[in-house]
C-alpha positions as CSV (number, residue, x, y, z in Angstrom):
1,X,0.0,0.0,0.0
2,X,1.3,3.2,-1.3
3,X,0.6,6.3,0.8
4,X,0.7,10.1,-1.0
5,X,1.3,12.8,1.3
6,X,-0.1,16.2,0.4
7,X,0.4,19.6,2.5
8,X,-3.1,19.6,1.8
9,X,-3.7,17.2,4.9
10,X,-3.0,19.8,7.2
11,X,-5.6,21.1,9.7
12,X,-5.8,22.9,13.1
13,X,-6.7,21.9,16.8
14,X,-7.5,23.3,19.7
15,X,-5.6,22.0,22.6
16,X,-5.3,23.0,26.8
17,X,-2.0,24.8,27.3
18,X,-0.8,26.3,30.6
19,X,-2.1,29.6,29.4
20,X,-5.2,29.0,28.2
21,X,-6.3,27.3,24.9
22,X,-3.7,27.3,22.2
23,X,-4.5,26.5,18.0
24,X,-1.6,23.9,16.7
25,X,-1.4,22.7,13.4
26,X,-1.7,19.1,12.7
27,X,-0.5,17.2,9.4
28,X,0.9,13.3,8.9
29,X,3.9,13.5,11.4
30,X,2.5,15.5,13.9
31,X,1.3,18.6,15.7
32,X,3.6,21.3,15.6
33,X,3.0,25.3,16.4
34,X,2.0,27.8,13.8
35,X,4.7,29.5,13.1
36,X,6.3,30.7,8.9
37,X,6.5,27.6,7.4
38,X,3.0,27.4,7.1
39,X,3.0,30.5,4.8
40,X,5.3,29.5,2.1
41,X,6.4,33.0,0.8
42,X,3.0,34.9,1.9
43,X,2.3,36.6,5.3
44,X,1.1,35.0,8.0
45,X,-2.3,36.4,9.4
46,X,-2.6,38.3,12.6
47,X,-5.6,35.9,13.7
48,X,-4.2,34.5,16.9
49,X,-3.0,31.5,18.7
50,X,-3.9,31.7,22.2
51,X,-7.4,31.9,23.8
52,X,-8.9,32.2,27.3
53,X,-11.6,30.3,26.2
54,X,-11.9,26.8,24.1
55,X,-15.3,28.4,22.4
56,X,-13.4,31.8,21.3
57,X,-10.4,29.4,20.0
58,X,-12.4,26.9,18.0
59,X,-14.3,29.9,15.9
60,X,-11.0,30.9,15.3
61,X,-9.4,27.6,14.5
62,X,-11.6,27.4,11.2
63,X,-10.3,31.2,10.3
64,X,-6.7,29.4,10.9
65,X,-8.5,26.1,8.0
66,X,-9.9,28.9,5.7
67,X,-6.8,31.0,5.3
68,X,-4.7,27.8,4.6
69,X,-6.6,25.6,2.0
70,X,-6.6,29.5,0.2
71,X,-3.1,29.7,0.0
72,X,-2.0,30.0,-3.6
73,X,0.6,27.1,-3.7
74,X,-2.4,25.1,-2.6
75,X,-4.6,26.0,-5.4
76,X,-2.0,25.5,-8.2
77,X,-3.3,22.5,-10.4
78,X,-1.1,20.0,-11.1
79,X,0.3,19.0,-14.8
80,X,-1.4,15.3,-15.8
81,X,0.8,12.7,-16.0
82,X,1.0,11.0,-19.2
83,X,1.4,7.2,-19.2
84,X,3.0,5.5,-22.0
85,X,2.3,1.9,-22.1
């Protein structure tokens, strides 16, 4: 069994820091924080990571989904492969 891995696969969580609630992102090999990489060559949005409350921090976790999936490298389509039998 063959298994693709996309960037596409990522999403977001809300998980119980210390702090408060926090909004990680979550792909194949794990959760990890928000941080650049994520951008790819466009800004990061000023949307927010940490929450007083697991309500307020879910609403904003799908802001977090929405901006992703609409990143351009994302979007791109992909050249069909041509099989030659």
């Amino acid at each position: 069994m063959l298994l693709k891995s996309r960037m596409s696969d990522l999403t977001f969580v809300v998980r119980k820091s210390d702090r408060g609630w926090i909004i990680r992102s979550q792909g194949l090999l794990g959760e990890g924080a928000i941080g650049l990489r994520l951008a790819k060559g466009t800004e990061l949005p000023d949307i927010g990571i940490q929450f007083d409350t697991k309500e307020e921090a879910d609403l904003v976790c799908e802001n977090w989904k929405q901006w992703y999936h609409g990143q351009p490298y994302l979007k791109k389509k992909q050249k069909a492969l041509k099989y030659i039998a």
